[in-house]
N, C-alpha and C positions, 0 to 999 in steps of 0.2 A: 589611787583609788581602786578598792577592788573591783572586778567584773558584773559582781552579783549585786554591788552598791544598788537603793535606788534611787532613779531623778526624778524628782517631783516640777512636774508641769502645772500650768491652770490651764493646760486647753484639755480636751476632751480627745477620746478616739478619732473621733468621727469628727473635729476641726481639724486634727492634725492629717488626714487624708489631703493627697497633693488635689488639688483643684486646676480646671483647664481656665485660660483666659476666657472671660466670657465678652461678647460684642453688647451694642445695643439689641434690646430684645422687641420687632414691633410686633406692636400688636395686632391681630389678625382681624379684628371684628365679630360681630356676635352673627355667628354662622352655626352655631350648633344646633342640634335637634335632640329633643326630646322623645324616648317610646315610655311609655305607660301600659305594659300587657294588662290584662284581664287573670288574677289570682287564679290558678286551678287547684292546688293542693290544699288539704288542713284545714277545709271551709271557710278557706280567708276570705272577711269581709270589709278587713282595713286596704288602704291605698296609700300613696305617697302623698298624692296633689290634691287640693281641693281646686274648685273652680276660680274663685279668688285667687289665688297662687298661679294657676292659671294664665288669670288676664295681665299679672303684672309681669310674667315670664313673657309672652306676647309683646306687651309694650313695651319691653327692651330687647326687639328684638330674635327673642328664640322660639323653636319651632317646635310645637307638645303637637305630639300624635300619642291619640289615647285608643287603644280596643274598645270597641263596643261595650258597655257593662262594666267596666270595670270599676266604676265608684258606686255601684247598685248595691250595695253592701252595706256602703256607709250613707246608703240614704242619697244620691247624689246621682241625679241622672243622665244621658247622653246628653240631653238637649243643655243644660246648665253648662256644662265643658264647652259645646260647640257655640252658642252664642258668646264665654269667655273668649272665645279664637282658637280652642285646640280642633284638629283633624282627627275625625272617627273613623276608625277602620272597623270592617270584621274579620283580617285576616291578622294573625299574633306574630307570623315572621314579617310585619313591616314595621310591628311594635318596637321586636326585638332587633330589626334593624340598622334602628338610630346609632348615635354617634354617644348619647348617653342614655343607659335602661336603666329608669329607676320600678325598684319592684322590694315589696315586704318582706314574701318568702324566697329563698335560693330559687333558681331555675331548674327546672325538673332536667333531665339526661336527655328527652326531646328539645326540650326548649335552647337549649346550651348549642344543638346543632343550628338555631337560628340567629346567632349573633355574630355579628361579624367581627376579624382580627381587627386588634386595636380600637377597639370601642371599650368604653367606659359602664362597667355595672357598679350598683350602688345597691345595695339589698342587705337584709339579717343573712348571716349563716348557720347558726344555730350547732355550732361543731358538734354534740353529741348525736345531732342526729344525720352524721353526712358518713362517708364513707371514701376510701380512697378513689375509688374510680370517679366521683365529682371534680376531683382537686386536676385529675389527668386527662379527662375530657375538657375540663375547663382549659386548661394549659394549653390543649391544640390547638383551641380557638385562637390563643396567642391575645388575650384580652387585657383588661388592665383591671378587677375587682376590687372593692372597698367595702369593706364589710361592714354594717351597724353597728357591730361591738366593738368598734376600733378606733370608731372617728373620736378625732379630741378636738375640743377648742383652746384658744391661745393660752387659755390657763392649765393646759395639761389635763382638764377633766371630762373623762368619756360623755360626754354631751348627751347625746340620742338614747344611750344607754340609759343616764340618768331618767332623760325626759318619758321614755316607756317605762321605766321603773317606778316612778311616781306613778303614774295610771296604776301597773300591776299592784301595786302594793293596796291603793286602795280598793280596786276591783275585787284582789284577794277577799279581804273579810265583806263584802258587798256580796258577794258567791257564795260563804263560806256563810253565811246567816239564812239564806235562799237552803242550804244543802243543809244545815243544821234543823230547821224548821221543819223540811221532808223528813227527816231521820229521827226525830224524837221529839218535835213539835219545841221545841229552845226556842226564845229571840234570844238572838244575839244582844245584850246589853244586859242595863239593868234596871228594874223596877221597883218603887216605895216596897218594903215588906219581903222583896224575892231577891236571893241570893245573886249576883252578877255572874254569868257566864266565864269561865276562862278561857282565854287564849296565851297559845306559847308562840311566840313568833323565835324561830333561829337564821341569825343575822341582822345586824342592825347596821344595813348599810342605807343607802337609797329605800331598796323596797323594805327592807324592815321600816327602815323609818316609819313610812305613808302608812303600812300596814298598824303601824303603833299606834296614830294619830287617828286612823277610820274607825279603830278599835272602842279606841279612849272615846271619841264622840258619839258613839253609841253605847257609851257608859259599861261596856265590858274590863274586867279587873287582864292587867295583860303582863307576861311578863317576857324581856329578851336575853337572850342566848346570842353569845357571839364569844370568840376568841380574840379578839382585836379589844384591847380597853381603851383605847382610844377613841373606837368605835363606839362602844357603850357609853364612856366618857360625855361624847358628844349627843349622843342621841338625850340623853340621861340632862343636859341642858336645855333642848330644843322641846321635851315635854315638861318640862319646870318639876324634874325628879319625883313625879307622881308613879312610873314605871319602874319596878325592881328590877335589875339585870342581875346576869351571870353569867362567866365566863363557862367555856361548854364544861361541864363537872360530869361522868355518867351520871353520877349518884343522886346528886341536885334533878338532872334533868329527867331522868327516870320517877320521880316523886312529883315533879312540876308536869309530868305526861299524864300519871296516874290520876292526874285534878281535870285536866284537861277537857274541853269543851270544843275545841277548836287549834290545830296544831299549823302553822302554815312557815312553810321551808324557804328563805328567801336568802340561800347561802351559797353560792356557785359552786360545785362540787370537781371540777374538770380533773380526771385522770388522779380523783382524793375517794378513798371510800366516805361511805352514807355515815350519818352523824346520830341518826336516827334505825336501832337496830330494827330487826323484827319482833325481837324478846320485849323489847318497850313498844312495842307497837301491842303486842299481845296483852300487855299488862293495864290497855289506855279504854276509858269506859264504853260500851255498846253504843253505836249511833251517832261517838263523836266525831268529828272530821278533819281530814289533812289533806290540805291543798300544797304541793312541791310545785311551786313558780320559776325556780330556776332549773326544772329537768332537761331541759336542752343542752344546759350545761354543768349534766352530773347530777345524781340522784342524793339530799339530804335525806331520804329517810329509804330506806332500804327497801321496805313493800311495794312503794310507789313503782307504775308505772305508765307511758304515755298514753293519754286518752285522746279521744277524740268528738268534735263537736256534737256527733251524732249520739254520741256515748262517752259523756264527759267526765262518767265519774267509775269506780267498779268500785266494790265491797271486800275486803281482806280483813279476815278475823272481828267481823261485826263493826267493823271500822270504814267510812266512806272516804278514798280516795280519789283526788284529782289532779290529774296530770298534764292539764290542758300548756300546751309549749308555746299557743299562742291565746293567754289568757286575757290580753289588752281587746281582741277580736270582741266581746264579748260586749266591750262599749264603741262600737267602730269608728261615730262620728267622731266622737270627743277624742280619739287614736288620734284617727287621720287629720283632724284639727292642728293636732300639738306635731305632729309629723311634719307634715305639710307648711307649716312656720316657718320648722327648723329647715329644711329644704331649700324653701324659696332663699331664705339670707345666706345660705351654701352655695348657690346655683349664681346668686347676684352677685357673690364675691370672685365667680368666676371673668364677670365684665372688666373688675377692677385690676385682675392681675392677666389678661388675655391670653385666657385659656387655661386648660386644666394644667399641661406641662407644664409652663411658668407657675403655677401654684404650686404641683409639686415642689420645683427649684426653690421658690421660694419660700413657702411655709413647711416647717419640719414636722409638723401636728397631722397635715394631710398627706404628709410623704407616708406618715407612720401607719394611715388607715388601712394602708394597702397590704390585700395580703397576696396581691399576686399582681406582675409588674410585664406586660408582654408576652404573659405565659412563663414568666417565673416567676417561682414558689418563695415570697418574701418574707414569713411570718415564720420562726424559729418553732413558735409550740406547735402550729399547723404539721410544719416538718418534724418535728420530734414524736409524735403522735403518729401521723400516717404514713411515718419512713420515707422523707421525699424530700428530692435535693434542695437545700435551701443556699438560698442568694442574698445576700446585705443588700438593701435597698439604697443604701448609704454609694456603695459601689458602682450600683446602675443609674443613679439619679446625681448629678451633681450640682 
């Protein structure tokens, strides 16, 4: 047989790696602690925990220290927390102390100095809008990171990702009827006798979806863009083929801009140019509006860019732009509701397999969340992106 033959296995990479004898593993107890800081950046007004979540994290158990304020956002005040059982602090490094920080937005370059090696973060990253020196400070720390965008459930599908993407999508045109109304007095939808408003939604993933469906029930004519026909395929069942799609065409989509009443970007863009020129932006009518929901990660429409709470929208070429990175904020409760859910059955599954290492070990879906392991740089795009040595998680976790 020649050299260059090949052998065809059924194991994988990553089974065929030598593995160490493992012992019995005990279990340690529910000894861990919870920090909960208080948001500063972005006018976050979401949070991770609700109070509920809370009292049942308590009754098994584990130890929530909340900041001062930090659910005042979502409507949710000190005293609700501290009657659930959590500890109120006003100082944010006994927050960021614990053993595991759960938090919405990344930790700011101060904050990062208050966590201690080998502690567990859990928060969004938002890679478009970080920078190398986050990833390198982080790393000193020597911490263990898990980013929002990452976590999977047993079925392989980005969970958290999905669950804020539903909110985004329908928040989208929920905003985007608010912004249209200011701008040329439109309702969004449609009325006996009056023409129905258009909307272009590009992507028809998750928040394309929702955004299709908020659309559709406020009687707007809607149509989607995506390159995935699969995608389309799908979505194009799930509204009983009432919604025309198309694959991204300029041509098509430059004539479906020109009608447009309402354009909203729900395409992850990362390290791809915008799908959406400025030349079709120019071409799209006086006062309509484009909301880009996935700008944290990469810009679908080229004009776009990040706005903020105070000033959530700017004007380019008679055109209303919204750039908000954390557009779920905008409904907090119902955020921090659906957050907080998924949380607490994350956190409880930590009883079941004692402790987070043994979960690692054992589930390959939370090995994968990880983009940074001890203060190494676990996550290939992370590394391909910001020029920084990257480590197989596969390697370091066995």
């Amino acid at each position: 047989m020649s050299s260059t033959s090949t052998i065809f296995t059924p194991f994988t990479e990553e089974e065929l790696i030598p593995k160490e004898e493992k012992l019995e593993v005990v279990k340690k107890g529910k000894t861990f602690s919870i920090g909960i800081p208080k948001e500063t950046c972005l006018n976050e007004k979401r949070t991770c925990i609700i109070p509920d979540a809370v009292q049942i994290l308590v009754n098994n158990g584990h130890k929530v220290i909340l900041e001062s304020g930090a659910g005042l956002g979502s409507h949710f005040p000190d005293i609700l927390y501290s009657e659930a059982g959590a500890e109120i602090t006003n100082d944010p490094k006994v927050a960021f102390s614990q053993d595991l920080v759960l938090k919405i937005n990344p930790p700011t370059e101060e904050e990062i100095e208050f966590l201690r090696p080998m502690t567990y973060l859990i928060s969004a990253l938002q890679i478009n809008l970080r920078d190398k020196d986050y990833f390198l400070k982080l790393a000193c720390k020597k911490v263990n990171a898990i980013a929002f965008e990452f976590i999977m459930d047993e079925y392989k599908q980005l969970s958290l990702v999905r669950l804020i993407g539903e909110i985004a999508g329908s928040v989208s045109i929920l905003y985007a009827s608010e912004l249209l109304a200011m701008s040329n007095g439109l309702m969004l939808g449609g009325i006996t006798g009056v023409r129905p408003t258009e909307v272009v939604i590009i992507g028809a993933g998750i928040v394309g979806e929702f955004a299709t469906k908020a659309a559709i029930g406020l009687g707007a004519s809607v149509k989607v863009f995506d390159n995935s026909l699969s995608k389309l395929r799908r979505l194009h069942t799930l509204v009983d083929s009432r919604v025309p799609t198309s694959v991204i065409d300029p041509k098509e989509l430059t004539k479906s801009l020109r009608r447009a009443d309402v354009v909203i970007g729900a395409l992850p863009r990362l390290n791809l140019p915008p799908i959406i020129t400025e030349d079709m932006v120019m071409k799209m009518k006086k006062g309509s509006v484009i909301i880009d929901i996935t700008i944290d990660n990469g810009k679908v429409i080229e004009t776009s860019e990040l706005t903020t709470t105070e000033k959530p929208f700017i004007i380019k070429h008679d055109v209303i732009h919204c750039g908000l990175p954390n557009l779920t904020s905008r409904m907090p409760r119902t955020t921090t509701k659906a957050v907080s859910n998924f949380f607490l059955s994350y956190l409880l599954g930590y009883d079941e397999e004692g402790g987070f290492e043994n979960m690692l070990i054992h589930k390959n879906e939370i090995k994968q969340s990880l983009y940074m392991y001890k203060g190494r740089h676990t996550k290939q795009m992370i590394c391909n992106k910001f020029d920084l040595p990257y480590h197989d998680i596969n390697l370091l976790i066995f």
